[in-house]
C-alpha positions as CSV (number, residue, x, y, z in Angstrom):
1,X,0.0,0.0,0.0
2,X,2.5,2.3,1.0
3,X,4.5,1.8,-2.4
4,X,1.1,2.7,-4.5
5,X,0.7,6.1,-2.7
6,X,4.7,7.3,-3.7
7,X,4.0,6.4,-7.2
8,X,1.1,8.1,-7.8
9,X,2.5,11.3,-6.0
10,X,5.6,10.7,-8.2
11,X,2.8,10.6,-11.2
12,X,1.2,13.3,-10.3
13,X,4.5,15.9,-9.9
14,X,5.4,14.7,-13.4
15,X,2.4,15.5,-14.5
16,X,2.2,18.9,-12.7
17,X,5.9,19.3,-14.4
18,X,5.0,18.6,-18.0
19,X,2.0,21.1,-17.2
20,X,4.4,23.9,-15.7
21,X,7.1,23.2,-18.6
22,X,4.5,23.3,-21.4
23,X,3.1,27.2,-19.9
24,X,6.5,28.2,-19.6
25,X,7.3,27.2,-23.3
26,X,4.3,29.1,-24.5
27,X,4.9,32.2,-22.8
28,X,8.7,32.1,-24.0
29,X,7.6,31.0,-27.3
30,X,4.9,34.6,-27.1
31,X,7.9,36.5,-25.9
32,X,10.1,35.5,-28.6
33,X,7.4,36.6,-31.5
34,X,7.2,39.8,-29.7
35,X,10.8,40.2,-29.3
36,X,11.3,39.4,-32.8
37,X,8.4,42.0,-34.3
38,X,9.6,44.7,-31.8
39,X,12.8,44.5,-33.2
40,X,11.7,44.1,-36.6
41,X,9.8,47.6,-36.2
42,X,12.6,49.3,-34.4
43,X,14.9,48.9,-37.9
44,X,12.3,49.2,-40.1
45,X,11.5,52.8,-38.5
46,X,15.5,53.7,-38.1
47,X,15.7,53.5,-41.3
48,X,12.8,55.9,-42.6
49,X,13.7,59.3,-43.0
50,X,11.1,60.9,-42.1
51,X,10.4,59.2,-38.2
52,X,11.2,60.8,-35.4
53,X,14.7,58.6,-34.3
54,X,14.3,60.2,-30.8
55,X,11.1,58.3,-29.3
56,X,12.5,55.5,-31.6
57,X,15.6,54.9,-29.6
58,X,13.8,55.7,-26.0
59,X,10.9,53.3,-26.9
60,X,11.5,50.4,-28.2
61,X,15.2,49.4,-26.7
62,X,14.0,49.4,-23.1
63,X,10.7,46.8,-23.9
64,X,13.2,44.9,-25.8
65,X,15.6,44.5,-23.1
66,X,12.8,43.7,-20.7
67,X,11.6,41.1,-23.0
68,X,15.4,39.2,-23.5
69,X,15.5,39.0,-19.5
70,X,11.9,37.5,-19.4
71,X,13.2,34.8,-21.9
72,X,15.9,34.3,-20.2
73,X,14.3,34.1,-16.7
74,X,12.0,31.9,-18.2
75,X,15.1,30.0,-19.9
76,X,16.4,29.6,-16.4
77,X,13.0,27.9,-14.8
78,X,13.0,25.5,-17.7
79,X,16.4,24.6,-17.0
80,X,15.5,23.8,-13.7
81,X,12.6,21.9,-14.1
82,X,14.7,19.6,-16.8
83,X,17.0,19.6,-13.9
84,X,14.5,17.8,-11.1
């Protein structure tokens, strides 16, 4: 009896795992799209002419920094998981 109850807590943190690594991949997976259309924006408006580079280059490099530590935050808690 005993044996039974550690494997199906074993079970169930696997299955709490998978669950916790799959929402973790999705929300890196979202950051990554942003991060790449952010930065796809930025370049596309630094090289227009007739944009204002100012609120360019304020704007867009601070939520694109925030973004790559997210990722790599979330990079981390992956790791981690993989690790247990």
């Amino acid at each position: 009896m005993i044996f039974g109850f550690f494997g199906k807590k074993k079970a169930q943190q696997r299955q709490q795992n998978s669950r916790v690594r799959a929402d973790l991949e999705s929300e890196r997976e979202g950051l990554t799209v942003e991060l790449e259309l952010l930065e796809k924006k930025m370049n596309v408006e630094l090289g227009d002419e007739n944009m204002d580079r100012t609120t360019t280059r304020s704007r867009y490099p601070k939520r694109i920094v925030e973004l790559r530590i997210q990722i790599d935050a979330i990079g981390r808690k992956l790791d981690t998981l993989s690790d247990s």
